[in-house]
Backbone as CSV, one residue per row, in Angstrom:
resi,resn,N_x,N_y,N_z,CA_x,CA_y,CA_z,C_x,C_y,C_z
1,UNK,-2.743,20.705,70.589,-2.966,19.749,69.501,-2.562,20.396,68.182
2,UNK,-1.880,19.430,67.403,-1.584,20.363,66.345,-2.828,20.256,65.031
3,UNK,-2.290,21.154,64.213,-3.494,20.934,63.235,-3.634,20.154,61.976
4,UNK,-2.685,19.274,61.865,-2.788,18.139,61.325,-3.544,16.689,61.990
5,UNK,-3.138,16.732,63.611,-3.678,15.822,64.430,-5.205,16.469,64.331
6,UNK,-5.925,17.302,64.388,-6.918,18.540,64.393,-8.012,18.054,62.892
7,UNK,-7.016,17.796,61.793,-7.527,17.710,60.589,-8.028,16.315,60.512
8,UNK,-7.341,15.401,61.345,-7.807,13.793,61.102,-8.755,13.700,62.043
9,UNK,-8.803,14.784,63.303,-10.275,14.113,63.605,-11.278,15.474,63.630
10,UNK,-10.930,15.891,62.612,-12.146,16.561,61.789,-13.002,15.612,60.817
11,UNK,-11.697,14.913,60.267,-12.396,13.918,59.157,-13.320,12.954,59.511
12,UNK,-12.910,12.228,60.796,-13.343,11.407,61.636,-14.413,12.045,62.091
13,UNK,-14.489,12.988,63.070,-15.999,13.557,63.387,-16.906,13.449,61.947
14,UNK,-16.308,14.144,60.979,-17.134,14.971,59.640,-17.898,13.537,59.081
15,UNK,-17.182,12.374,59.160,-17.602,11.058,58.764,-18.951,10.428,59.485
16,UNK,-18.899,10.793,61.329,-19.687,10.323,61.928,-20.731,11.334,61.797
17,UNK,-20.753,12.253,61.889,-21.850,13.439,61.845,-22.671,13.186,60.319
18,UNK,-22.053,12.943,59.144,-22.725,12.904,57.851,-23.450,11.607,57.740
19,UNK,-22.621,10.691,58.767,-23.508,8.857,58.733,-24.505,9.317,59.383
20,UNK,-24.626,9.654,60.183,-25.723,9.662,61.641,-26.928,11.126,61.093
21,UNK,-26.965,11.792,59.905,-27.440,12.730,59.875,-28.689,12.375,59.030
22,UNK,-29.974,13.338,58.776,-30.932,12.881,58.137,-30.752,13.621,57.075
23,UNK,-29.767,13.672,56.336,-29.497,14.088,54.640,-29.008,13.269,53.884
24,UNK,-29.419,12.544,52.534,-29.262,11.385,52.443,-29.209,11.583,51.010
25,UNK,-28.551,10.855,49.928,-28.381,11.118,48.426,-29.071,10.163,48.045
26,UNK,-30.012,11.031,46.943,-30.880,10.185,46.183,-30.350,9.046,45.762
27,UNK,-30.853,8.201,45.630,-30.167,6.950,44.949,-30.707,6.891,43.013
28,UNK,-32.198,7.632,42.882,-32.620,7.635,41.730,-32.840,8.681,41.307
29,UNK,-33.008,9.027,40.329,-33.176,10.428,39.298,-34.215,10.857,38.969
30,UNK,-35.476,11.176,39.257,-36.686,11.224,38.888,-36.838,12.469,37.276
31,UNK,-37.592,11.818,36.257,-37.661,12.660,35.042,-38.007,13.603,35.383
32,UNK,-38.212,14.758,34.666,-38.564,16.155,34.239,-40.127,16.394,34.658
33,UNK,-41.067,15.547,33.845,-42.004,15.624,34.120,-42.223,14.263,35.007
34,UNK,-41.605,13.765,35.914,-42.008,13.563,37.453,-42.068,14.116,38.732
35,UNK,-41.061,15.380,37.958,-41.041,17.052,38.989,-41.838,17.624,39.235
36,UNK,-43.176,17.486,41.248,-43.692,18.390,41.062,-43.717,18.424,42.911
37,UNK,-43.288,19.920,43.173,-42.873,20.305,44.501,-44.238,21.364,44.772
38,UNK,-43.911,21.403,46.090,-45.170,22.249,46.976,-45.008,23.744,46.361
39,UNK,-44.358,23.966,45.642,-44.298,25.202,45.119,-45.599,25.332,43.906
40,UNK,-45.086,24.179,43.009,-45.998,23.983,41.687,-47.376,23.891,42.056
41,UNK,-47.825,23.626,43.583,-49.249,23.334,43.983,-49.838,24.427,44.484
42,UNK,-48.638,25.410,44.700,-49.319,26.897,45.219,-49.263,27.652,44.147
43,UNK,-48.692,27.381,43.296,-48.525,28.214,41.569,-49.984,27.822,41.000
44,UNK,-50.157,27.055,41.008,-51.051,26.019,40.205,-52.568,27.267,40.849
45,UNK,-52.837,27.060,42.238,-53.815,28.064,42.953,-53.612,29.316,42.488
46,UNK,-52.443,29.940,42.214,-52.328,31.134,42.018,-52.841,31.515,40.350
47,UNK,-51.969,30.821,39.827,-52.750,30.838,38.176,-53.884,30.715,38.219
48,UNK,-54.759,30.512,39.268,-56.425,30.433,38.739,-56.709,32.025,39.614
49,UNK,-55.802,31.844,40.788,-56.798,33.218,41.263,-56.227,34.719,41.308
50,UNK,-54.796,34.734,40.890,-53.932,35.573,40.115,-53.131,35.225,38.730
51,UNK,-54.496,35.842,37.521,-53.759,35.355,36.304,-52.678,36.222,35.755
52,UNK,-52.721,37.357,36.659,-51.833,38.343,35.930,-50.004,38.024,36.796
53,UNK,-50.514,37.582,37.406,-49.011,37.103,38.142,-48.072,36.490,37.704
54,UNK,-46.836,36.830,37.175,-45.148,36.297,36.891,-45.255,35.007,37.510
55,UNK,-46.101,33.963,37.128,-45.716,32.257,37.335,-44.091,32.180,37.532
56,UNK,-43.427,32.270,36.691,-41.872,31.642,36.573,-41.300,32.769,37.698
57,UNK,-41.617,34.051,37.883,-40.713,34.453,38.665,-41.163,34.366,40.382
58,UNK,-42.222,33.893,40.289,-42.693,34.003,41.242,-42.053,32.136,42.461
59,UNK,-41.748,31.246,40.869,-41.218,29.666,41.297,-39.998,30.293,41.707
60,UNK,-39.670,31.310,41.128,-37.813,31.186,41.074,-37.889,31.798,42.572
61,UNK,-38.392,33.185,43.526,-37.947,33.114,44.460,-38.571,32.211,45.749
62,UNK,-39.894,31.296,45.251,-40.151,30.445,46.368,-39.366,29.447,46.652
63,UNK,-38.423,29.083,45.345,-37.767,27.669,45.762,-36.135,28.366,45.761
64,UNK,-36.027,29.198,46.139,-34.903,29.783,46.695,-34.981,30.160,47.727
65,UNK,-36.122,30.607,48.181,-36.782,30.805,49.957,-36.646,29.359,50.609
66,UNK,-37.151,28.396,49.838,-37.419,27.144,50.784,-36.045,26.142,50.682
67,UNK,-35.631,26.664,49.724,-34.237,25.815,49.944,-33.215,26.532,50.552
68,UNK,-32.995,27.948,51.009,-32.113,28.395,51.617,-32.732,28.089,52.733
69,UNK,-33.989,27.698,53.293,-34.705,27.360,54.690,-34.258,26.106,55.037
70,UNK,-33.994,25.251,54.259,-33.435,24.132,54.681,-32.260,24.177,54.572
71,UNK,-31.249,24.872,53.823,-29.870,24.718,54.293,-29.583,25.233,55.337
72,UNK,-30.477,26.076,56.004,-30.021,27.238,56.923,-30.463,26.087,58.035
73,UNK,-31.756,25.380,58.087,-31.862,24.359,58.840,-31.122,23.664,59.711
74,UNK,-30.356,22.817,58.405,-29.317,21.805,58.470,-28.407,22.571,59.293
75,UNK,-27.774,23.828,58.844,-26.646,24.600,59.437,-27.324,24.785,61.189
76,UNK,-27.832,24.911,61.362,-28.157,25.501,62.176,-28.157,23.997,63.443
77,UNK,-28.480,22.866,62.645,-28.318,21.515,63.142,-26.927,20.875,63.682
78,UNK,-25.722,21.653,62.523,-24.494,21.129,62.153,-23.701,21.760,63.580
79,UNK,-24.484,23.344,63.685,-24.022,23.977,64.480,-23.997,23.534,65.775
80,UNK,-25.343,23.743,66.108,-25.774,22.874,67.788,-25.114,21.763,67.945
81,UNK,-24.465,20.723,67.103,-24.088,19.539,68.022,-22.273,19.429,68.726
82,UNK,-22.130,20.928,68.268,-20.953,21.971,68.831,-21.124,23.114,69.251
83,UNK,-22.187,23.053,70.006,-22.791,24.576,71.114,-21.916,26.015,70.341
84,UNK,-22.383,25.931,69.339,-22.097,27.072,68.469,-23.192,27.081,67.806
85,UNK,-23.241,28.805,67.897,-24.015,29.566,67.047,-23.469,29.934,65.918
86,UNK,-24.461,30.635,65.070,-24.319,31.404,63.805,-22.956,32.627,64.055
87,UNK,-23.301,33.422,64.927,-22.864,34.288,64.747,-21.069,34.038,65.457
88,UNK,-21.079,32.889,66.496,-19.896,32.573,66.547,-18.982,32.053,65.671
89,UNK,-19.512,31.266,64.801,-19.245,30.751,63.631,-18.737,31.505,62.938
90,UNK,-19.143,32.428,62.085,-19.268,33.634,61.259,-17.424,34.506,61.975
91,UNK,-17.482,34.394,63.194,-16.704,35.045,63.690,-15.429,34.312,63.868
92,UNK,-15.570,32.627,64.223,-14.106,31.923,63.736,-13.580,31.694,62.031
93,UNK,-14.701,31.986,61.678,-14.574,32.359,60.190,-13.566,32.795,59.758
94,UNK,-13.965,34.573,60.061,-13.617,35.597,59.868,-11.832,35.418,60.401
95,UNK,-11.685,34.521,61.356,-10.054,34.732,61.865,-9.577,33.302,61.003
96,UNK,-10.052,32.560,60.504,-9.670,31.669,60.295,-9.443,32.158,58.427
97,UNK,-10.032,32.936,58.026,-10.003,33.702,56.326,-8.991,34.227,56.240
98,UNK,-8.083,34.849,56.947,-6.920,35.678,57.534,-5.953,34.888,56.987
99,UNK,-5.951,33.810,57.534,-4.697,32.851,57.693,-3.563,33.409,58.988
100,UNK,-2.953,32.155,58.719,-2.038,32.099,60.103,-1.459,33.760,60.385
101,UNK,-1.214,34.041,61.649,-1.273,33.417,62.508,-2.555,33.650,63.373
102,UNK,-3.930,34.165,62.321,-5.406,33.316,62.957,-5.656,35.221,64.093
103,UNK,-5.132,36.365,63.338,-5.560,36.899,64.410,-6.083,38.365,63.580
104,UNK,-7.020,39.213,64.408,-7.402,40.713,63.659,-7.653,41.262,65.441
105,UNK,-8.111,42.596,64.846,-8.583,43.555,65.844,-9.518,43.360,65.965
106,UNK,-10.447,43.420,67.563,-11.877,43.699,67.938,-12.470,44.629,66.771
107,UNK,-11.559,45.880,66.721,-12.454,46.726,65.319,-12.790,46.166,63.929
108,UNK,-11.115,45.147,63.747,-11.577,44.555,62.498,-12.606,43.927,62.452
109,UNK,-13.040,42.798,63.290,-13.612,42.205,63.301,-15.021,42.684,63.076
110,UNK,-15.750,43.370,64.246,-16.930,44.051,64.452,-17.126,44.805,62.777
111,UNK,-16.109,45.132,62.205,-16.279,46.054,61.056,-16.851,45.060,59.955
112,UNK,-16.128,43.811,59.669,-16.336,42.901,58.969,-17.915,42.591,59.316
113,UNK,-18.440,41.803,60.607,-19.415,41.002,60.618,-20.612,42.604,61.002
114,UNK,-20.607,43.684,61.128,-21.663,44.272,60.747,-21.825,44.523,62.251
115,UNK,-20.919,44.915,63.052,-21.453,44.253,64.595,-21.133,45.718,65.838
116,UNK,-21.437,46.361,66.271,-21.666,47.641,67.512,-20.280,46.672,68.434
117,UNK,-19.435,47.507,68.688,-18.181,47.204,69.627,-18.561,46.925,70.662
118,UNK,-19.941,47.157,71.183,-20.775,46.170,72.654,-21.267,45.020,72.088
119,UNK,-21.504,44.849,71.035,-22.121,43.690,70.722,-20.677,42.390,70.520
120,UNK,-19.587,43.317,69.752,-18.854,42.771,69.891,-17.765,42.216,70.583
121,UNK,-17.727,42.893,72.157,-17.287,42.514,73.113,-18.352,41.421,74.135
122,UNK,-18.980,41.458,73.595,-20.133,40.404,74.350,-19.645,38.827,73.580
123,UNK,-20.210,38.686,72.567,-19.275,38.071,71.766,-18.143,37.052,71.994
124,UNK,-16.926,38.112,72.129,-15.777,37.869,72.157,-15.701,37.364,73.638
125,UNK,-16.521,37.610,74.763,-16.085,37.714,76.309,-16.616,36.064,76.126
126,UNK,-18.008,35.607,75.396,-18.478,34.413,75.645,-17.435,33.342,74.885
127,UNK,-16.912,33.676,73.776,-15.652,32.787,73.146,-14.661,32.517,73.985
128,UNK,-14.100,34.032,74.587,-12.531,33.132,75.240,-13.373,32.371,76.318
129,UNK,-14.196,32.817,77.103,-14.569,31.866,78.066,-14.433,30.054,77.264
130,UNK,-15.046,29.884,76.679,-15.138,28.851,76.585,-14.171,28.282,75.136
131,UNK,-13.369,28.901,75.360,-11.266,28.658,74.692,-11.774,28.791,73.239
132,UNK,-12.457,29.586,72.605,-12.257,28.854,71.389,-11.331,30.502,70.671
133,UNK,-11.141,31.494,71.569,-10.032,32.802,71.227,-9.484,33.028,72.237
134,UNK,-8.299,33.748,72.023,-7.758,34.345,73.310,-7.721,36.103,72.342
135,UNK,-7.678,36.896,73.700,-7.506,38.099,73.344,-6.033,38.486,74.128
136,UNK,-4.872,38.977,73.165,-3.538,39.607,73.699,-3.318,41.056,72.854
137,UNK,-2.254,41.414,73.778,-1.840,42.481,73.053,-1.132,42.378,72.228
138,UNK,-1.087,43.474,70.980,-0.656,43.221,69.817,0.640,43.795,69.849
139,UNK,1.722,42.456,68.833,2.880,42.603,68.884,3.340,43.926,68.534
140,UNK,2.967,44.757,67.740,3.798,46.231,66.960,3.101,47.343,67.938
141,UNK,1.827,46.819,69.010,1.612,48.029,69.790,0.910,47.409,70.800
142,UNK,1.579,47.711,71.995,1.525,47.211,73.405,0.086,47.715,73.840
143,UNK,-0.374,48.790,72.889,-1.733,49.571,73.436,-3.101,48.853,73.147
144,UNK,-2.481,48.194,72.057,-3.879,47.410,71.272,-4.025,45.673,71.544
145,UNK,-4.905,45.469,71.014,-5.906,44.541,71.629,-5.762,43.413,70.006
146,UNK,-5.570,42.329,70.564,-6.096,41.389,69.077,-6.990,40.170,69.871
147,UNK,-7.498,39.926,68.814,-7.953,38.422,68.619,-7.624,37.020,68.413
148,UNK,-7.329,36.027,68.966,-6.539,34.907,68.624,-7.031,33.916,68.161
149,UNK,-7.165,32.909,66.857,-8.346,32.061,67.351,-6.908,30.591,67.794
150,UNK,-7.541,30.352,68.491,-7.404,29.149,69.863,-7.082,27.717,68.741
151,UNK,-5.923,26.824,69.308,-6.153,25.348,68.590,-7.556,24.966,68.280
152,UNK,-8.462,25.325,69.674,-9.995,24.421,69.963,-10.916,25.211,69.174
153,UNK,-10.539,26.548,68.990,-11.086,27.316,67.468,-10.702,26.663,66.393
154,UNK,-9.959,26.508,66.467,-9.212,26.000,64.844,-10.190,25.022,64.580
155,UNK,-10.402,24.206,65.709,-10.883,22.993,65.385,-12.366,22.677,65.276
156,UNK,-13.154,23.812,66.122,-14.531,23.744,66.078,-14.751,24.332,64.768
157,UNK,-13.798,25.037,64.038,-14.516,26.159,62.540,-14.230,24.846,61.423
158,UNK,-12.897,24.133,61.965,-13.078,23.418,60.473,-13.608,21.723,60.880
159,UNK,-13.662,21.453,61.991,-14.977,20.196,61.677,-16.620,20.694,61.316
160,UNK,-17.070,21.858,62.110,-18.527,22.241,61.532,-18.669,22.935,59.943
161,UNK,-17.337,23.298,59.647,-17.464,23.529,58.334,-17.719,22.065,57.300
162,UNK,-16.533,21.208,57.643,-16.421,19.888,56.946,-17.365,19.384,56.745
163,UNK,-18.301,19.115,57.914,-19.544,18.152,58.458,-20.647,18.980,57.233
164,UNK,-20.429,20.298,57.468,-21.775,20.989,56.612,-21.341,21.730,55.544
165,UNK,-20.157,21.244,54.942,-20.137,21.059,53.559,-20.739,19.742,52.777
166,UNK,-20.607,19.020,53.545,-20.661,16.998,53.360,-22.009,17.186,53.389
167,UNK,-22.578,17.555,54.382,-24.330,17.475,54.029,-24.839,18.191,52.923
168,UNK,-24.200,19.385,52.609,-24.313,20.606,51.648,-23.932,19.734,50.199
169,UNK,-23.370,18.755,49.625,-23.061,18.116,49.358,-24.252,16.713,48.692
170,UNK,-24.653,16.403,49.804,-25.677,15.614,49.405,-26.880,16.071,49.315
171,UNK,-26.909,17.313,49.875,-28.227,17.447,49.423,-28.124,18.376,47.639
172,UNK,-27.041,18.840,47.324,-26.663,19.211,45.909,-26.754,17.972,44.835
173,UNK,-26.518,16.726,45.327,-26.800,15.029,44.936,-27.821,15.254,43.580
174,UNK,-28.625,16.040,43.739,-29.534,15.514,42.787,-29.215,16.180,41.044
175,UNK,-27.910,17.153,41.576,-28.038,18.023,40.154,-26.133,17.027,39.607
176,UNK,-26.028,16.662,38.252,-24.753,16.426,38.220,-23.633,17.446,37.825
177,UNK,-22.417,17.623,37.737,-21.742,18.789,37.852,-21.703,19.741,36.724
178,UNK,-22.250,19.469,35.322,-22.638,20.336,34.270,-23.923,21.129,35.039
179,UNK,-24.691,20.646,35.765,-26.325,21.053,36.081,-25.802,22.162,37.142
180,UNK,-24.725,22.000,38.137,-23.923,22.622,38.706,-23.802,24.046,38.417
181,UNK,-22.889,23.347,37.295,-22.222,24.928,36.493,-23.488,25.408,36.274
182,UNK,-24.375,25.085,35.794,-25.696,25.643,34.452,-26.291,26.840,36.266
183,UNK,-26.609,26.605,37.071,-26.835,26.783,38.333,-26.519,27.371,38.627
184,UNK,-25.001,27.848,39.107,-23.949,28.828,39.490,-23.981,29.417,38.770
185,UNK,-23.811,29.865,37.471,-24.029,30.711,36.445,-25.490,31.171,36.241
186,UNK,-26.505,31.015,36.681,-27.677,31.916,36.226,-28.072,32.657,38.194
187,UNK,-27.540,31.427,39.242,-27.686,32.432,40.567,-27.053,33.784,40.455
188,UNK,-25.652,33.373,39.845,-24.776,34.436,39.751,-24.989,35.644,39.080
189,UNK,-26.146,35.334,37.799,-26.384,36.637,37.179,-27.204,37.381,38.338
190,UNK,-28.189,36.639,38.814,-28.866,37.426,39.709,-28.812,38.162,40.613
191,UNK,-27.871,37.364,41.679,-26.824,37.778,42.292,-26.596,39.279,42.039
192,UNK,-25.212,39.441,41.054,-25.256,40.399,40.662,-25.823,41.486,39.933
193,UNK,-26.854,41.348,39.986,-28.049,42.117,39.248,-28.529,42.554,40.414
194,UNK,-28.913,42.022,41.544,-29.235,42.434,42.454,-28.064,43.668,43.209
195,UNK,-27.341,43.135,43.312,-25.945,43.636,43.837,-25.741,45.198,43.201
196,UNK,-25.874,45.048,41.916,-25.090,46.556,41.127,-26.955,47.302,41.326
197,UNK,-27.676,47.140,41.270,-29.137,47.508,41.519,-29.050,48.457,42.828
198,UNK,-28.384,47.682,43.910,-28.688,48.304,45.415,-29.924,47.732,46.136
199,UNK,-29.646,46.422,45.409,-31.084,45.884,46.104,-30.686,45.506,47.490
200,UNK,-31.691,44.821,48.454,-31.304,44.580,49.987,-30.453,43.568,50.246
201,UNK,-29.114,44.182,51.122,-28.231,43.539,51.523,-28.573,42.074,52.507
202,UNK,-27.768,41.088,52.594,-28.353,39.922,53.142,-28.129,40.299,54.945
203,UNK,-29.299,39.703,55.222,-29.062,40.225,56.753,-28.426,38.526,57.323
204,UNK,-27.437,38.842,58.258,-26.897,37.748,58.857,-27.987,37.173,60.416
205,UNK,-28.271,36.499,60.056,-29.646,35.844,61.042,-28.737,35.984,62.797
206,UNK,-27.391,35.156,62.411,-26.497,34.711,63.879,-26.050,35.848,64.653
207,UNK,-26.149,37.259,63.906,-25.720,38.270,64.462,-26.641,38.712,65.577
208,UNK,-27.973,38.598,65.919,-29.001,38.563,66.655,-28.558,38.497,67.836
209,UNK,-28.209,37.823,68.194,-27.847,37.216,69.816,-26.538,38.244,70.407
210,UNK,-26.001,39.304,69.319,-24.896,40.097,69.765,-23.670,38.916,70.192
């Protein structure tokens, strides 16, 4: 199949998966002070029985805990209804970031996603089984080993991407694209504040299963 035929019924899946899904765009805008989430009700307890406690910093990483819990949710939803995991995912990713012609080394790979060359042949043995890589030898050396990702790769990385961008999407619905920017720009300081600090690296959940 080629990957234009590939791309239209990505769109087509990505369409039925986002109708049929339980993420849904607000239709109304609720004011400022009509804002009040399960966070503000455990803040609210805490200000009486820890007064010395960082209120604001303490909102900022609960509702970054509970909303990366629900995107990770959703993902994790987007995933299953294409018997893919996290960590397979992560790994058609990784060949699909490359660009054509869609291929790296077992080492590259394992090096990239953080992954023990048993973990990553486990992996790789459950993918080609079920077509979504092939493993050949590499053109400039008959000795080595690559990675291929497969048409049916091609196609499982970019409909579950599509589908869970589109939900990723509506559930972003509530901020408009200045609120966006304002957003991306203060995660980002943190982000990197964290980052040049040496604070703890993000652990990849999908890598688990080897």
């Amino acid at each position: 199949m080629s990957n234009e035929m590939v791309s239209q019924k990505y769109l087509d899946v990505k369409r039925f998966e986002v109708e049929n899904s339980g993420v849904t765009a607000s239709t109304t805008r609720p004011t400022e002070t009509e804002l009040h989430d399960d966070v503000d009700s455990v803040l609210d307890i805490w200000k009486r029985e820890l007064p010395d406690l960082d209120l604001a910093t303490e909102g900022i990483v609960e509702r970054i805990q509970k909303i990366a819990s629900r995107i990770n949710r959703v993902m994790d939803e987007t995933l299953a209804a294409y018997d893919l995991n996290k960590g397979e995912w992560r790994l058609l990713g990784a060949l699909r970031r490359h660009g054509p012609p869609y291929r790296r080394s077992p080492g590259q790979l394992a090096d990239e996603m953080g992954l023990s060359s048993g973990a990553m042949t486990n992996r790789l043995d459950r993918m080609e089984t079920a077509g979504l890589i092939r493993r050949q030898r590499d053109t400039h050396d008959r000795r080595a080993i690559e990675v291929e990702l497969t048409d049916a790769g091609w196609q499982a990385w970019q409909t579950t991407t599509g589908t869970q961008a589109t939900k990723e999407a509506l559930i972003a619905s509530a901020l408009d694209s200045v609120e966006k920017d304002d957003l991306n720009r203060l995660l980002r300081r943190l982000l990197v504040s964290l980052e040049r600090s040496g604070g703890p690296a993000p652990h990849h959940h999908g890598d688990l299963d080897g």
